[in-house]
C-alpha positions as CSV (number, residue, x, y, z in Angstrom):
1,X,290.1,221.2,-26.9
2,X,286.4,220.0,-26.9
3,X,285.4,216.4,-28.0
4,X,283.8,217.2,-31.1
5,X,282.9,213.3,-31.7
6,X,281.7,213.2,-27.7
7,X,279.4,216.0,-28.5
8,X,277.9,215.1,-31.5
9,X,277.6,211.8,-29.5
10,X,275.1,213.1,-27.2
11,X,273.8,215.5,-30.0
12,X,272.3,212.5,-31.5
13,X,271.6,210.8,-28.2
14,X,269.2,213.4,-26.9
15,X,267.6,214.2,-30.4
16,X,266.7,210.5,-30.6
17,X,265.5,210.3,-27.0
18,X,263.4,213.5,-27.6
19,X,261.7,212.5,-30.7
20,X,260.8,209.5,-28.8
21,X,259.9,210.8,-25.2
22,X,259.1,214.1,-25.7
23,X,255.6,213.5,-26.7
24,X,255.1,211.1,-23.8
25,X,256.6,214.0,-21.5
26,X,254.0,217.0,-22.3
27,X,250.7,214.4,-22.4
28,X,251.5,213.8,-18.4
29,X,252.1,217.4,-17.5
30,X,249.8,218.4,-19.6
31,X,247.5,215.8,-17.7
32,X,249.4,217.1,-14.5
33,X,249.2,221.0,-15.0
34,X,245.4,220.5,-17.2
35,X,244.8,221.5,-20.7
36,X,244.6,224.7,-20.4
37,X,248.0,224.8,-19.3
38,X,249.6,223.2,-22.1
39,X,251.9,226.0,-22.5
40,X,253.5,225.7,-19.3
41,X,253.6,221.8,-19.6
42,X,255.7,222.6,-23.1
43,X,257.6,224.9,-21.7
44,X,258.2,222.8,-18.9
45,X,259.7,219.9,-20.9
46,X,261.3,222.2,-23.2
47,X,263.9,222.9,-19.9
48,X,264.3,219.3,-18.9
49,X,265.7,218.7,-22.6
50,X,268.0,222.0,-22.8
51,X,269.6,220.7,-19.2
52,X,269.9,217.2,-20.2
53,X,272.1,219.0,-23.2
54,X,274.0,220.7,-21.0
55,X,274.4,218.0,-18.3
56,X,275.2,215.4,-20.8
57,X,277.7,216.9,-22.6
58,X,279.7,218.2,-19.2
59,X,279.2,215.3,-17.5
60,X,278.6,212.4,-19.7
61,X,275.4,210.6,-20.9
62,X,273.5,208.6,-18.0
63,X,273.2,204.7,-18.2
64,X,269.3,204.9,-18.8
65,X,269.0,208.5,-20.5
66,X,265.1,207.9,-20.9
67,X,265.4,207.2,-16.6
68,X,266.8,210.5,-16.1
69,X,264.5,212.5,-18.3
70,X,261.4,211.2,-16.5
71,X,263.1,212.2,-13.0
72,X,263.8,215.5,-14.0
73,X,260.3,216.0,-15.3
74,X,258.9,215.0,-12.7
75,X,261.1,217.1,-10.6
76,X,260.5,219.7,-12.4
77,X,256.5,219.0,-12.1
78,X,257.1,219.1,-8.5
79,X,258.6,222.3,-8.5
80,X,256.2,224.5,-10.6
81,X,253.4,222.7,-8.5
82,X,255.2,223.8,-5.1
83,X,255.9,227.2,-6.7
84,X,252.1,227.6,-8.6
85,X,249.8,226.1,-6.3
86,X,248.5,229.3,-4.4
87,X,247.8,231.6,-7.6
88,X,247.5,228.5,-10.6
89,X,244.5,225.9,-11.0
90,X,245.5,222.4,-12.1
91,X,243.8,219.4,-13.7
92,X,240.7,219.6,-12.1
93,X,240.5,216.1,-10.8
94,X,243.9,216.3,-9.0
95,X,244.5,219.7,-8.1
96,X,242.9,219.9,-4.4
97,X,245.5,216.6,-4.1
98,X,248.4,218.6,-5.3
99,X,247.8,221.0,-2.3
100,X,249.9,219.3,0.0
101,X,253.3,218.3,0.0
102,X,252.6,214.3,0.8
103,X,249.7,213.4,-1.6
104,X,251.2,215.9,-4.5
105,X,254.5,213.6,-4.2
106,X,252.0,210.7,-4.2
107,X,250.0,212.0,-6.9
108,X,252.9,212.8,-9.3
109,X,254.5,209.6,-9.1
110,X,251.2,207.7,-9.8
111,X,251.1,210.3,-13.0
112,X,254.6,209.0,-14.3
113,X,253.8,205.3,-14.0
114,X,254.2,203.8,-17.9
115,X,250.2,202.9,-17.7
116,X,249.2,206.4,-17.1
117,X,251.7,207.9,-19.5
118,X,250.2,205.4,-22.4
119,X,246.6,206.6,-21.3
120,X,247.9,209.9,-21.4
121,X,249.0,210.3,-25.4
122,X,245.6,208.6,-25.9
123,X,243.9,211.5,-24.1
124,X,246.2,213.5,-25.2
125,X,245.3,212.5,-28.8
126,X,241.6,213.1,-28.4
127,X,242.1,216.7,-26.7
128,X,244.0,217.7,-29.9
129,X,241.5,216.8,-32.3
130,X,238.7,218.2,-30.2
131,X,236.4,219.5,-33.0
132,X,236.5,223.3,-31.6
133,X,240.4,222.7,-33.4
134,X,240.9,223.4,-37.1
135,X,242.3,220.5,-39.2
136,X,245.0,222.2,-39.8
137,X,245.9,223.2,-36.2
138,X,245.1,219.6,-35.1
139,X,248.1,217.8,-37.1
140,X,250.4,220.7,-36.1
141,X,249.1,220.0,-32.2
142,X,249.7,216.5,-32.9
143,X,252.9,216.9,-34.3
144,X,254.5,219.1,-31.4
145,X,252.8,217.7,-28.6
146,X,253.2,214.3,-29.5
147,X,255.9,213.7,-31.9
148,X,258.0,216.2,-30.7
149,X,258.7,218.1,-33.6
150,X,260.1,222.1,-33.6
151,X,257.8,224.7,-34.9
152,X,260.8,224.4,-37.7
153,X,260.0,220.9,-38.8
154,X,256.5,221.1,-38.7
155,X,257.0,223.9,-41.2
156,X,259.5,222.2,-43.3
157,X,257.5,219.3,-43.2
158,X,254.2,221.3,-44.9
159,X,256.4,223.9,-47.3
160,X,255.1,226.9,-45.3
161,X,256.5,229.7,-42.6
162,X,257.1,228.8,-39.2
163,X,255.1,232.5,-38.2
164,X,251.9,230.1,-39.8
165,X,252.8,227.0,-37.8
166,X,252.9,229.3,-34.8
167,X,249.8,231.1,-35.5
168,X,248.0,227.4,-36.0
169,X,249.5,226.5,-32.6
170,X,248.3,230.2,-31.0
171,X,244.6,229.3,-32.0
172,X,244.9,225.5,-31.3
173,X,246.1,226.4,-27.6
174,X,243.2,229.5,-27.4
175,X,240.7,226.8,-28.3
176,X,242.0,224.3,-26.0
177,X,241.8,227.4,-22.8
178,X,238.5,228.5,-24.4
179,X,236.5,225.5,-24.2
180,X,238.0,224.3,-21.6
181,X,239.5,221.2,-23.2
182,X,239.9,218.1,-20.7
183,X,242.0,214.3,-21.2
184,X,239.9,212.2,-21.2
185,X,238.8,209.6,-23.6
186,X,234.8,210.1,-24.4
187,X,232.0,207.6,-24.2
188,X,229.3,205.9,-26.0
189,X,228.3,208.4,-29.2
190,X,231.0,210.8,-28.7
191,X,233.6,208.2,-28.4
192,X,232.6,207.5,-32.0
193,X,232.4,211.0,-33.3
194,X,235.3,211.9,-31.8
195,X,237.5,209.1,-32.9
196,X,236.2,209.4,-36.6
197,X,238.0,212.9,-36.1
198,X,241.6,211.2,-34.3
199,X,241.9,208.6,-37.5
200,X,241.2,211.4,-40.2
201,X,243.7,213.5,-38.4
202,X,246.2,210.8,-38.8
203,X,245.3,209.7,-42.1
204,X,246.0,213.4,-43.3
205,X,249.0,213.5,-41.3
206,X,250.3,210.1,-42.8
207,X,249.3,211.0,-46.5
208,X,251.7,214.3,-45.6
209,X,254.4,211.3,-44.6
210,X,254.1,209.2,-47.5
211,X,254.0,212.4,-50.4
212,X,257.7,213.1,-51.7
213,X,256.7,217.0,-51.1
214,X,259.4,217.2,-48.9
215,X,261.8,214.9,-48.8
216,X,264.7,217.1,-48.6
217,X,263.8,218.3,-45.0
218,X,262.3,216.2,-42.5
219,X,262.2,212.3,-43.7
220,X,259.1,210.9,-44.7
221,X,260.0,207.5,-42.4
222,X,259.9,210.0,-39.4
223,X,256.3,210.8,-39.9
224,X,255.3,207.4,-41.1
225,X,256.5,205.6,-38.2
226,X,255.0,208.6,-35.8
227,X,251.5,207.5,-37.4
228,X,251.9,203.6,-36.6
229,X,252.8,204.6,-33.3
230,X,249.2,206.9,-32.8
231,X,247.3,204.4,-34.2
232,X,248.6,201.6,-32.4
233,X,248.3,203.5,-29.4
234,X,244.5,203.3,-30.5
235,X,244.8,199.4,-31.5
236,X,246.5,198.7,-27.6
237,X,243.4,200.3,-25.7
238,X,240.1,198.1,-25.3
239,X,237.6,201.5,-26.0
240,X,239.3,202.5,-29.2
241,X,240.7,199.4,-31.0
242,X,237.3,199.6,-33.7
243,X,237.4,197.2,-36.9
244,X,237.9,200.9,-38.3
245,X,241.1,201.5,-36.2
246,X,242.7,198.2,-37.1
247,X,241.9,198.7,-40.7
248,X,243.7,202.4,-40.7
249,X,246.2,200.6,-38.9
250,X,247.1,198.1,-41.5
251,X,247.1,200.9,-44.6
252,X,249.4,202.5,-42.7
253,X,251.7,199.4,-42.1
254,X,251.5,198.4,-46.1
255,X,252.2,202.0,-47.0
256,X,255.3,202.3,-44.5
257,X,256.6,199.1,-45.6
258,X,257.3,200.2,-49.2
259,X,258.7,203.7,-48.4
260,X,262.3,202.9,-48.8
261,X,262.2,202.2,-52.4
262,X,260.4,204.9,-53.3
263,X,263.5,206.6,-54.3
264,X,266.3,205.2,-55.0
265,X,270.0,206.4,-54.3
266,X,270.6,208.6,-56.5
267,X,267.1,210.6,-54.7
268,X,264.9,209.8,-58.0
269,X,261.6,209.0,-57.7
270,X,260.2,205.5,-58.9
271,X,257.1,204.2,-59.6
272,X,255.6,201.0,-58.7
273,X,256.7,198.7,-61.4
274,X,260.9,200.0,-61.0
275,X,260.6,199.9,-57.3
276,X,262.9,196.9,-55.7
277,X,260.7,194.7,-53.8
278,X,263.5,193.1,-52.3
279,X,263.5,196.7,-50.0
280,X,260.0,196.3,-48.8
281,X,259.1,195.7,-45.1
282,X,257.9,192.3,-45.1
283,X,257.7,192.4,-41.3
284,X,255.9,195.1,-41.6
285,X,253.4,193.9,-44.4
286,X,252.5,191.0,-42.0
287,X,251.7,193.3,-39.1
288,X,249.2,195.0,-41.6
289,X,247.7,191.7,-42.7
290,X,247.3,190.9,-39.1
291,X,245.6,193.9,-38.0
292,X,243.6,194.1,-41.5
293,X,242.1,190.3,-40.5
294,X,241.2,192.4,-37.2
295,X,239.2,194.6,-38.9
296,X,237.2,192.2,-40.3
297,X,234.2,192.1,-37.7
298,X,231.3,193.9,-37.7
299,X,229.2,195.5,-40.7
300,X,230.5,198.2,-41.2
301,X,233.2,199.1,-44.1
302,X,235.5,202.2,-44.0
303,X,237.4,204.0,-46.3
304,X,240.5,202.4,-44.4
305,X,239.2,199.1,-45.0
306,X,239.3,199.5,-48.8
307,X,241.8,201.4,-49.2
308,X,243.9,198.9,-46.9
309,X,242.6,196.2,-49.3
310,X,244.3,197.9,-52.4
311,X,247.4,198.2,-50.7
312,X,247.8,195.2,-49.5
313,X,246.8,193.3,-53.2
314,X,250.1,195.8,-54.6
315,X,252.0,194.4,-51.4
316,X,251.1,190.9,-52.1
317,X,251.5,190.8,-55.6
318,X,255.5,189.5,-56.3
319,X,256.2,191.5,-59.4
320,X,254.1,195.0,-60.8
321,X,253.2,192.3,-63.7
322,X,251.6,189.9,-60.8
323,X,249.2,192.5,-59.3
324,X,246.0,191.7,-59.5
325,X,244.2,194.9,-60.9
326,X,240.9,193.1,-61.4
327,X,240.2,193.2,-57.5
328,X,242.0,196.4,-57.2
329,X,239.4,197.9,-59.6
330,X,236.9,196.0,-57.7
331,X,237.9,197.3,-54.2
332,X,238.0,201.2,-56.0
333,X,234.5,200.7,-57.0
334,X,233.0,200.1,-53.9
335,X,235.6,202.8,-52.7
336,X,234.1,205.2,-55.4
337,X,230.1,204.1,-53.4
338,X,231.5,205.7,-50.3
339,X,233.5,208.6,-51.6
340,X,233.2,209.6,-55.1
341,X,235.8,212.4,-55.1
342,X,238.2,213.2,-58.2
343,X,241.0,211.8,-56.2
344,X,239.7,208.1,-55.3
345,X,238.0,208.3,-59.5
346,X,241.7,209.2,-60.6
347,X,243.3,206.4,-59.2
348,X,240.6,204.3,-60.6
349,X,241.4,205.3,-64.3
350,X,245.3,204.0,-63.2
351,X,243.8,200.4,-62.3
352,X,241.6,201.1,-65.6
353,X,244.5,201.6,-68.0
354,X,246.6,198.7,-66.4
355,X,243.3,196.0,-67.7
356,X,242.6,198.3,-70.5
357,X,244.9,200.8,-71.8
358,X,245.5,203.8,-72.1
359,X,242.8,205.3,-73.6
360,X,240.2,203.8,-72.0
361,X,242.0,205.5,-68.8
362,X,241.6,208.9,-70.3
363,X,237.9,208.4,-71.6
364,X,237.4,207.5,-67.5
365,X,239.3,210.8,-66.6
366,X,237.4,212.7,-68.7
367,X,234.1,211.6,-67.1
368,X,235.3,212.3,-63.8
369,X,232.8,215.0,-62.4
370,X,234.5,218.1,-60.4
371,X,237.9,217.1,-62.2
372,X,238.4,221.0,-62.6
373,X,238.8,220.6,-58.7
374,X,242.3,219.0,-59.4
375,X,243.6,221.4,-62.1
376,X,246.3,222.8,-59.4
377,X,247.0,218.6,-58.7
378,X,250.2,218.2,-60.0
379,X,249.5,214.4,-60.3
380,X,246.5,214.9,-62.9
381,X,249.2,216.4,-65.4
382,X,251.5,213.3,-64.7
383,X,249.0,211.2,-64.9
384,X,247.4,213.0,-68.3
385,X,250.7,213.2,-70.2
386,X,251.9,210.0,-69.4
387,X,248.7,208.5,-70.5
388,X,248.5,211.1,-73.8
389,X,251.9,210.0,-74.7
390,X,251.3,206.2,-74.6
391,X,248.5,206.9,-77.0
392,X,250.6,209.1,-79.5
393,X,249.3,212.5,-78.6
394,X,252.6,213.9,-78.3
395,X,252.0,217.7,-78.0
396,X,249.3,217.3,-75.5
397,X,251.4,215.3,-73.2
398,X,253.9,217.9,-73.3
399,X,251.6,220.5,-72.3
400,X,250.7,218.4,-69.5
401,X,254.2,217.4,-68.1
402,X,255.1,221.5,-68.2
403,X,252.0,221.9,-66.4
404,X,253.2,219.3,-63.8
405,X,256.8,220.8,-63.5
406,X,255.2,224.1,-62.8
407,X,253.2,222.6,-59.8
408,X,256.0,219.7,-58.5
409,X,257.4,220.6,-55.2
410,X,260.2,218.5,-54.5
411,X,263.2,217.7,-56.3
412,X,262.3,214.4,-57.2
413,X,258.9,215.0,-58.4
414,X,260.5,217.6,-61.2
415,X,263.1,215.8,-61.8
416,X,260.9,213.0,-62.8
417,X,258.3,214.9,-64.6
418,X,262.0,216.5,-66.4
419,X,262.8,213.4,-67.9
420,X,259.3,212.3,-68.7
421,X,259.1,215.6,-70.7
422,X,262.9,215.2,-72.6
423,X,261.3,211.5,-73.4
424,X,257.9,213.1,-74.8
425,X,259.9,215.8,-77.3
426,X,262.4,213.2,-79.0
């Protein structure tokens, strides 16, 4: 009979060791093979991984599992390069050196040294937000090239098809062959431009992490933690670690560090002033103070430094009652100079209501301009008919928590909103 508890065994082994790996794996072939083979570098890995499954479970898991996935991808570089190198072009700075058989062994082994292979995800991070990429088909890049995800989690993960995460891959990897895409970190003014692009990709890709929208599929600690590791990637290398990467850097880390008692056991959601603070990440907080004091050179102020600011005055702060909202209203008033949108000016009427109540939250919502932009938010209805039904206004909060349950997407959120509205009609 087959071991059921050996195979699950290395199941989990070779899950874990791909969600950590795999995105290493594809930046050097893809580095190896050149960008516009990034197919073949995918596909490439994607055998390494199904015969480490197979090996594994017949013959047992290896003493250094990551060790044997590197040889065999390197073997199996060596082999598509010994197999392609009449009819296929390569990375265009190595490929005359992949020719013959002693400088592409030489070559190849220089490729999977762990110096190169961090470089790599760091050029591999700029090719995938190259601005010729849609937003949307740079976080699904990211998250199968680098994080390793299936086509399947990347669409559980954003409550759509897999056929639309495959057609954002088809025209990410057609845009990537069509203008001739290269790894490379850029220089001087594009260096800039293009890294304002990498931190808003994994900004999005974080807020994605750290929304309950769907919780029941892929976990939101997955993502989070995929983020720190991007952005510290970023943070690590001399060209790239900017006051404005250390300050997105440190949101992240204060963010992360709360997630686990967001919801609670029983999978409902709680807000700030129910969450146990015994749960939060206090390692993690300090990493964020430490790379928020990084930030802190220079003239410039990004939305991450404010924004990291706030966080870190609701991490700070011992109890919900301890939280100083004064300088949290301060920090979303300079946010609101930078970026006026409905979003940053609703969470503004929350830090509002906490010095002034209730009402004077909902006169500030009311003056929000473009607030018909957030009509399809479910938060704004939340938001609205808790605030109507601390003022009395009963049958308008109502309306606004049935609004809410008709936009919630994950268990949680309408199971929250549920009891919110059963508490409004009594």
């Amino acid at each position: 009979m087959p071991n059921t508890a050996h195979n699950d065994h290395v199941l989990q082994t070779i899950a874990t060791v791909t969600r950590a790996e795999s995105g290493k794996l594809v930046s050097v072939l893809t580095r190896i093979f050149g960008p516009h083979n990034l197919v073949m570098a995918e596909d490439a890995v994607q055998d390494v991984l199904l015969k480490a499954i197979e090996n594994w479970q017949e013959h047992g898991l290896p003493d250094n599992p990551r060790a044997w996935l590197y040889r065999a991808t390197r073997n199996r570089a060596i082999d598509i390069v010994r197999k392609n190198r009449r009819q296929q072009t390569f990375a265009t700075d190595i490929n005359t050196l992949l020719d013959s058989e002693y400088t592409a062994a030489t070559t190849l082994n220089d490729c999977f040294r762990e110096t190169e292979i961090r470089d790599d995800q760091l050029r591999m991070m700029f090719a995938c937000c190259h601005p010729s990429i849609g937003r949307e088909g740079q976080i699904a890049l990211i998250l199968k090239t680098l994080s390793g995800l299936t086509v399947a989690q990347i669409a559980r993960a954003f409550i759509v098809k897999p056929e639309a995460i495959e057609k954002r891959l088809y025209r990410a990897r057609l845009a990537f062959r069509d203008n001739n895409a290269t790894l490379e970190i850029p220089g001087g003014t594009a260096l800039l431009q293009r890294l304002d692009n990498v931190l808003e990709t994994i900004y999005l890709l974080f807020n994605e992490a750290h929304s309950t929208s769907y919780q029941d599929s892929l976990t939101r600690d997955d993502l989070a933690q995929d983020c720190i590791r991007l952005c510290s990637l970023l943070t690590e290398h001399v060209a790239t670690s900017l006051p404005q990467t250390n300050a997105l850097l440190a949101l992240l880390c204060f963010h992360t560090a709360r997630l686990a008692s967001r919801v609670d056991k029983q999978g409902d959601l709680q807000l700030m002033q129910y969450q146990d603070r015994s749960l939060w990440d206090r390692e993690l907080i300090e990493k964020g103070v430490w790379h928020l004091e990084r930030a802190a050179t220079g003239e410039n102020i990004s939305r991450y430094h404010i924004e990291a600011a706030i966080a870190y005055e609701h991490c700070k702060a011992a109890s919900y009652e301890e939280t100083d909202w004064r300088s949290i209203l301060y920090y979303y008033d300079l946010l609101t100079r930078l970026m006026p949108t409905p979003v940053v000016l609703l969470n503004r009427a929350i830090a509002v209501k906490e010095l002034e109540g209730p009402q004077a939250a909902l006169d500030e919502i009311k003056k929000i301009p473009g607030i018909d932009f957030l009509q399809n938010y479910y938060l704004l209805h939340a938001i609205l008919g808790e605030l109507l039904s601390q003022t009395g206004k009963k049958e308008s909060a109502i309306s606004h928590y049935e609004k809410a349950m008709q936009m919630a997407v994950s268990s949680a959120e309408r199971k929250f909103i549920q009891q919110k509205l059963n508490d409004a009609k009594k």
